[in-house]
C-alpha positions as CSV (number, residue, x, y, z in Angstrom):
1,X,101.8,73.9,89.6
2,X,102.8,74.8,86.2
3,X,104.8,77.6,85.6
4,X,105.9,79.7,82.6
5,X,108.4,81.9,82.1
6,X,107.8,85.6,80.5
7,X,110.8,87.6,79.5
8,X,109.4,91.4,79.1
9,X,111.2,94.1,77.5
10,X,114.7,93.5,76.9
11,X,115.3,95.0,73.8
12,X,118.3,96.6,72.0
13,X,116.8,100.4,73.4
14,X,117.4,99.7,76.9
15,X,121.3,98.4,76.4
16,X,124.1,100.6,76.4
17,X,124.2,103.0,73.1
18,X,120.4,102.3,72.6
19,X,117.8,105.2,72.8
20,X,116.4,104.6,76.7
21,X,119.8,103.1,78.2
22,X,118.8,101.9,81.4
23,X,121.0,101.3,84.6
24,X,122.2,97.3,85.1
25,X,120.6,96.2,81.8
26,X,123.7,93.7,80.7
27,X,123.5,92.3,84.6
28,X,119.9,91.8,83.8
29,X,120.0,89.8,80.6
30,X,122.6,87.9,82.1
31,X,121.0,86.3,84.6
32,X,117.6,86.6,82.2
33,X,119.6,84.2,79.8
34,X,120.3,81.9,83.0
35,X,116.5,81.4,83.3
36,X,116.1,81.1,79.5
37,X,118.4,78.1,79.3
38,X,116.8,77.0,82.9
39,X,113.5,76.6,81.3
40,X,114.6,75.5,78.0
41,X,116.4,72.5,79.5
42,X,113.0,72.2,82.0
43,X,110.9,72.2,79.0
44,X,108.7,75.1,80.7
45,X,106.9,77.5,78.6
46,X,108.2,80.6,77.8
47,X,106.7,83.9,76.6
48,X,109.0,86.7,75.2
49,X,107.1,90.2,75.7
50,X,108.4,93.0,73.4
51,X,107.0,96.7,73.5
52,X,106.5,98.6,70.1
53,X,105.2,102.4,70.6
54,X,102.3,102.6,67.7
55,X,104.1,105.9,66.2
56,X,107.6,107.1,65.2
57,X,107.6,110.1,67.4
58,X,108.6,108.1,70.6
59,X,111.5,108.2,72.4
60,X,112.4,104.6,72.2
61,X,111.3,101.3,71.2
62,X,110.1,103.0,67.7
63,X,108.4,100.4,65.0
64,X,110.4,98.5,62.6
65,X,113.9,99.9,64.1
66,X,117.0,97.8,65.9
67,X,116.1,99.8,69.0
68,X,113.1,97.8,69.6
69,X,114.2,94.3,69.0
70,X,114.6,91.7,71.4
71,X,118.4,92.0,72.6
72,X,120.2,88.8,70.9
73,X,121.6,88.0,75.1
74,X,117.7,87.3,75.5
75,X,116.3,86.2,72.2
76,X,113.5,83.9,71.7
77,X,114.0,80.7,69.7
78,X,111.3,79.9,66.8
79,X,109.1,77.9,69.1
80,X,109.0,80.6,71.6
81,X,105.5,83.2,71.1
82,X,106.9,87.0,71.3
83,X,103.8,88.9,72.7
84,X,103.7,92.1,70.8
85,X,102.4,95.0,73.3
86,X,102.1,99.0,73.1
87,X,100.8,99.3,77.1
88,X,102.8,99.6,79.9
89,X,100.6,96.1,81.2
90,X,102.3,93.0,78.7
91,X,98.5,91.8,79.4
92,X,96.3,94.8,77.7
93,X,95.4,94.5,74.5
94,X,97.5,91.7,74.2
95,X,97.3,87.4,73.7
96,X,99.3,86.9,76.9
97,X,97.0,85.7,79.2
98,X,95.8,83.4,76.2
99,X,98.7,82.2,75.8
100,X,99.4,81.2,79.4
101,X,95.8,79.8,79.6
102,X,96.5,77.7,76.5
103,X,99.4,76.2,78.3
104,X,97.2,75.7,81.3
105,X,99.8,78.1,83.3
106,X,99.1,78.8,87.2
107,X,102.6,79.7,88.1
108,X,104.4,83.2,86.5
109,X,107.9,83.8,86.3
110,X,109.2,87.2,85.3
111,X,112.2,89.0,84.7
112,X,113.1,91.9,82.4
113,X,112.6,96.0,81.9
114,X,111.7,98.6,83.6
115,X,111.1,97.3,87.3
116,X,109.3,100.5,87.8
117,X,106.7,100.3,84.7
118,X,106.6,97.0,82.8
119,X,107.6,94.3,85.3
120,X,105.0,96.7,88.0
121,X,102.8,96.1,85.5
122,X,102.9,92.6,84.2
123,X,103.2,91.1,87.7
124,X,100.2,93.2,89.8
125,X,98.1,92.2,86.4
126,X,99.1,88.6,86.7
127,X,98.7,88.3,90.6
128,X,94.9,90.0,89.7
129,X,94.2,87.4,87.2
130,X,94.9,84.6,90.0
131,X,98.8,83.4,89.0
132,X,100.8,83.0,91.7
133,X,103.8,85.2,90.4
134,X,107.9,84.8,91.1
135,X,110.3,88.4,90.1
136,X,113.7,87.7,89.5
137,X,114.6,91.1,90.9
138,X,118.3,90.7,89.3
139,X,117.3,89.7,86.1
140,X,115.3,93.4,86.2
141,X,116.6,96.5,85.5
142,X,115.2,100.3,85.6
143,X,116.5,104.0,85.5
144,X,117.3,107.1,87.8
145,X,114.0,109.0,88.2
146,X,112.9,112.3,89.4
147,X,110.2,113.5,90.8
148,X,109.9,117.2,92.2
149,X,113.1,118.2,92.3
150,X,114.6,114.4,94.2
151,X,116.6,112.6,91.9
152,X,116.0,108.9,93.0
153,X,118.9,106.7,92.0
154,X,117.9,103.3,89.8
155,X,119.3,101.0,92.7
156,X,116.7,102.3,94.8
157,X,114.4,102.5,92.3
158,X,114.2,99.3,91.6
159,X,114.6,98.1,95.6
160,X,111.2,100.5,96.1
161,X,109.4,98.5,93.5
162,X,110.8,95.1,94.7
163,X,110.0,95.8,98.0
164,X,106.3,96.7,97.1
165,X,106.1,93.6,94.8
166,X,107.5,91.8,97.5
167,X,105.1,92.6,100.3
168,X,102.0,91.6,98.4
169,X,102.0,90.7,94.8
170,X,105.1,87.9,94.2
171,X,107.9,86.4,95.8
172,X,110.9,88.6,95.1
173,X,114.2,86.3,94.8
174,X,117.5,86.0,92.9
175,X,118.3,84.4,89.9
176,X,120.0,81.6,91.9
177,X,117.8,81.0,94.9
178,X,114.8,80.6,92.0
179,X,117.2,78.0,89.9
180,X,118.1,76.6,93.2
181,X,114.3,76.4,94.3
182,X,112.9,74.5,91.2
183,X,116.2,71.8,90.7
């Protein structure tokens, strides 16, 4: 089984000062940059996703500004693609599955922002096109919600999403166990 890694979202906009500051971002990249330099020295393929919002008028992740570039904690070397997207999904509209084909991928890693939207996204879209999908669930991070009046703290959040990943769509496991799994 060959298996890629893709790195979705963590741009400058979800760090602390940026536009959409998320809960648990810096933890995230951490242990994102762990599976960087995991599949670097493994000689996997990796695929950087980075969302762009097609107008100014958006509240983060604006084109051409600092907000939306990839965070330097995370950021792709020269021979690494960066997948450009401006869905929620890192596969609509976008040469991701492409380039996971070209590298003749079966196997999906992911990590990255927000567990509730893009990492949601990305990894029910992956498990539908047939790749059998791994979440680093503490190289994610996401943000306090509400929802009629219930303010729904990021930590469970994120655990909600996990869970649901977890029950049908990937195996949900820590940075560690996953480094721990492949060695």
């Amino acid at each position: 089984m060959k298996t890629a890694l893709v790195v979705v979202d963590l741009q400058n906009d979800y760090f602390k000062g940026g536009n959409w500051e998320l809960v648990g971002t810096e933890q995230a990249a951490e242990n994102a940059s762990k599976l960087l330099k995991y599949a670097r020295n493994n000689e996997m393929p990796i695929i950087h996703v980075r969302h762009e919002f097609p107008t100014d008028d958006a509240p983060f992740f604006k084109p051409n500004t600092k907000g939306a570039e990839i965070h330097s904690s995370v950021k792709n070397l020269d021979s690494e693609p960066v997948v450009l997207k401006h869905q929620i999904n890192s596969f609509r509209e976008t040469n991701l599955k492409e380039l996971l084909d070209l590298n003749e991928v079966d196997s999906i890693l992911i990590c990255g922002a927000m567990s509730h939207m893009c990492i949601d996204g990305v990894t029910r879209a992956a498990n539908d096109f047939g790749y059998k999908c791994t979440v680093a669930h503490d190289a994610c991070a996401t943000l306090d919600l509400e929802f009629n009046g219930v303010k729904v703290p990021a930590k469970q959040v994120h655990a909600a999403f996990m869970a649901a990943l977890k029950f049908a769509y990937a195996d949900v496991l820590t940075t560690a166990e996953i480094i721990e799994l492949k060695n």
